[in-house]
C-alpha positions in Angstrom: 36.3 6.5 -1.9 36.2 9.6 0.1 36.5 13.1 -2.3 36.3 10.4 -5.4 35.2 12.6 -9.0 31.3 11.4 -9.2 29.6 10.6 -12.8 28.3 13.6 -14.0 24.4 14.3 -15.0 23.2 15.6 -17.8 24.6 18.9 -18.6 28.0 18.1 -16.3 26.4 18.4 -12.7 24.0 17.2 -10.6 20.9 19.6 -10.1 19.3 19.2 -6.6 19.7 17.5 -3.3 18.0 15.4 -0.9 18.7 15.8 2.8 18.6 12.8 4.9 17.8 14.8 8.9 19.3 12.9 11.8 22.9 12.6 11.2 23.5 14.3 8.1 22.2 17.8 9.0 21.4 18.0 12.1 23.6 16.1 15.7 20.3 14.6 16.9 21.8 11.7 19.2 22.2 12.8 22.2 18.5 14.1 22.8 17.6 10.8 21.1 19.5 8.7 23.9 18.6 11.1 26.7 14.7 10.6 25.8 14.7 6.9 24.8 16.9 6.5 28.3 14.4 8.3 30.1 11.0 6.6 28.7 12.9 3.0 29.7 13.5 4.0 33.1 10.0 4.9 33.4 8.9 1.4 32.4 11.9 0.1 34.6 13.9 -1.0 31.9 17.5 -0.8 31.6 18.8 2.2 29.5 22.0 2.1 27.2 24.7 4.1 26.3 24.4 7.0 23.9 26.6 5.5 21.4 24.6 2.5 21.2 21.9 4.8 19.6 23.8 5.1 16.4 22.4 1.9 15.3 19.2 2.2 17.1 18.2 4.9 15.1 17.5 5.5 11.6 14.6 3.5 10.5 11.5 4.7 12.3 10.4 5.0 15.6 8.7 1.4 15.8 12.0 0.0 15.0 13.8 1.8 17.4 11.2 0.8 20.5 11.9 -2.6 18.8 16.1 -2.5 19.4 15.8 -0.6 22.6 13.8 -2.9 24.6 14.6 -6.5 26.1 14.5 -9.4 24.0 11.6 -10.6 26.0 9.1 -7.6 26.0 9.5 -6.5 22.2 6.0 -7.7 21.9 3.7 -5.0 20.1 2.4 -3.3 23.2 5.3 -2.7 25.0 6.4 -1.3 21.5 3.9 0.8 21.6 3.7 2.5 24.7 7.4 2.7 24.8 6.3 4.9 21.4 3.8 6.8 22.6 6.0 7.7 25.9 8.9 8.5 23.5 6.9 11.2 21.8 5.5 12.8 25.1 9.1 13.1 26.2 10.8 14.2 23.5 8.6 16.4 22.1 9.9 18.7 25.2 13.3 17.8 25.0 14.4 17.4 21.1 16.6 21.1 21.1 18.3 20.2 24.2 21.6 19.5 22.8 20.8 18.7 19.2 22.7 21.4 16.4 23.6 21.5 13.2 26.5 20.2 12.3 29.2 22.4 11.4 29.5 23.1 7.9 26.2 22.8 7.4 25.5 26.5 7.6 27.7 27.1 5.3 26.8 24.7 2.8 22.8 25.4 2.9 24.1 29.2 2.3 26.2 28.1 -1.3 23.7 25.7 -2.4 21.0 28.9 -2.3 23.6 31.5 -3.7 23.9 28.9 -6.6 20.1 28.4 -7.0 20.3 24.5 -6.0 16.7 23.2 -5.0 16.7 21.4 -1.8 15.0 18.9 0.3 15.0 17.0 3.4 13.0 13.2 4.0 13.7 11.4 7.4 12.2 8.5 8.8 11.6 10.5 11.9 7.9 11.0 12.7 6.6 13.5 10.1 5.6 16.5 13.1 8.9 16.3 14.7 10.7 16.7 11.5 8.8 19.9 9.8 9.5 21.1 13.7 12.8 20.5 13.8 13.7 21.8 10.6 11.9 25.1 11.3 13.8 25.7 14.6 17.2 25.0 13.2 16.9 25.6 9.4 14.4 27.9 9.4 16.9 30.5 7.7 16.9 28.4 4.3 14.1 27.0 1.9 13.3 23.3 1.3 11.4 22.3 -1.6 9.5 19.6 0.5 10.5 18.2 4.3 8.8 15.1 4.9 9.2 12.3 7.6 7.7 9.5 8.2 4.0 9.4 7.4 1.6 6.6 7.5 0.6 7.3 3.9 4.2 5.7 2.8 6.3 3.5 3.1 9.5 4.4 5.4 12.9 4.5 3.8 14.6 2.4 2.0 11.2 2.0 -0.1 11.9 5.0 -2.1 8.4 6.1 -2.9 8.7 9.4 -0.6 11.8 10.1 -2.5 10.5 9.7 -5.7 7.3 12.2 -4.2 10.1 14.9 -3.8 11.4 14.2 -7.0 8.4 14.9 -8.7 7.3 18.1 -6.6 11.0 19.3 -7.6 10.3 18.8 -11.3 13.6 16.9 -11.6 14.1 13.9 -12.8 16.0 11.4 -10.0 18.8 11.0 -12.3 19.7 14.8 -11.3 19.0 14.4 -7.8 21.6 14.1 -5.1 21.1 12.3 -2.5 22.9 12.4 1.3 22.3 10.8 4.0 24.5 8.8 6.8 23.4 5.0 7.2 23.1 2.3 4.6 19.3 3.0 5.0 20.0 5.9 2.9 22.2 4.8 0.4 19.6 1.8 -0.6 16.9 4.4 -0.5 19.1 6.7 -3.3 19.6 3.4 -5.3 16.0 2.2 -5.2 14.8 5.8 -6.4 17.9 5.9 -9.3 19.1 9.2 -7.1 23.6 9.7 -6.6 23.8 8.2 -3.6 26.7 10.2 -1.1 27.6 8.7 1.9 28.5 11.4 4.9 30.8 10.2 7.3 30.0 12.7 10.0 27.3 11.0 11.1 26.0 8.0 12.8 27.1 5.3 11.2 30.8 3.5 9.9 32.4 4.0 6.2 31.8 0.4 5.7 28.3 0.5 6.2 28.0 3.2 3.5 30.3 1.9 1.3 28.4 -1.8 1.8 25.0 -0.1 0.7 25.1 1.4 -2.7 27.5 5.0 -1.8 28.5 6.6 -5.2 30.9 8.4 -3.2 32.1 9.2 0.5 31.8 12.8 2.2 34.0 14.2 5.2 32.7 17.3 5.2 29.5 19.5 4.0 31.3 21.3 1.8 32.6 18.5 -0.2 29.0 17.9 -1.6 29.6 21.0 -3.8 31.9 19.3 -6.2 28.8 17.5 -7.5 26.3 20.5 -7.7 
């Protein structure tokens, strides 16, 4: 499916993009691991691999607490202060080793030269993510950067999406979307948005491909094609 033509919009291309964060623009994992790790040890829990945290993360904080812990203590306390510990800890430690990926430079750069409108929704809390963005995208503008906010539902419920949209004054019929696990690619589906797939980040082809993917992506600049 990889490089595959993609159904055109109105007018031959599509208009604007929506970023997914974690995994599409920016290598978040290791920090992720390294501060989840950290937070269980300090409840004297058992930590996991880094790679584990590829399915771990992607759909909210709650849920990750939720994987992370033993089978036994996922009650909704635990949860919790393995949530608020989480944010203590990595609110000190989230530029450690987390980039950009490469390309992405590169991309964000062409996609302003050609006057493309872009955006960026994660399920990360909402603070981290306008932080995050500022320190290492700071150099281009978003239309809206939004994470997860207790006013809306988390992805895949694509009402946050469909917020951008709006602010964007494009339809979602003209709206790219990327992101890297199926939780993105049902969120581009449930808001009618081109759902692409990148397979740089955290999660398998399959998984993409199972949720909704118009079309795969191997690297940044192969989103241009559709823009």
């Amino acid at each position: 499916m990889a490089g595959e033509p993609a159904a055109r919009a109105p007018g031959g291309r599509l208009a604007g993009v929506l970023f997914d964060l974690d995994g599409t623009l920016l290598d978040t994992l290791e920090d992720l691991a390294d501060s989840t790790n950290r937070c269980l040890a300090r409840l004297g829990l058992p930590s996991h691999p880094s790679e584990a945290y590829r399915y771990f993360v992607g759909d909210g904080l709650g849920n990750l607490a939720r994987r992370v812990l033993p089978a036994g203590l996922r009650d909704p306390a635990t949860i919790e202060e393995l949530k608020e510990l989480f944010n203590r800890d990595y609110s000190g430690h989230w530029a450690d080793k987390t980039r950009p990926y490469e390309g992405i430079a590169g991309l964000l750069d062409e996609l302003a030269a050609r006057g493309r409108p872009m955006a960026i929704l994660s399920n990360k809390p909402h603070a981290f993510t306008v932080e995050m963005v500022k320190h290492f995208l700071g150099a281009w503008r978003f239309s809206a950067v939004y994470g997860a906010r207790d006013s809306h539902p988390r992805k895949p419920d694509p009402a946050a999406a469909l917020e951008i949209s709006a602010e964007m004054q494009l339809p979602p019929a003209r709206m790219l979307y990327a992101g890297d696990t199926g939780t993105d690619m049902q969120t581009a589906r449930n808001a009618g948005m081109f759902a692409v797939g990148v397979l740089w980040g955290f999660r398998p082809r399959a998984e993409l491909e199972e949720s909704g993917a118009r079309v795969l992506v191997s690297r940044p600049e192969e989103l241009l094609a559709y823009l």
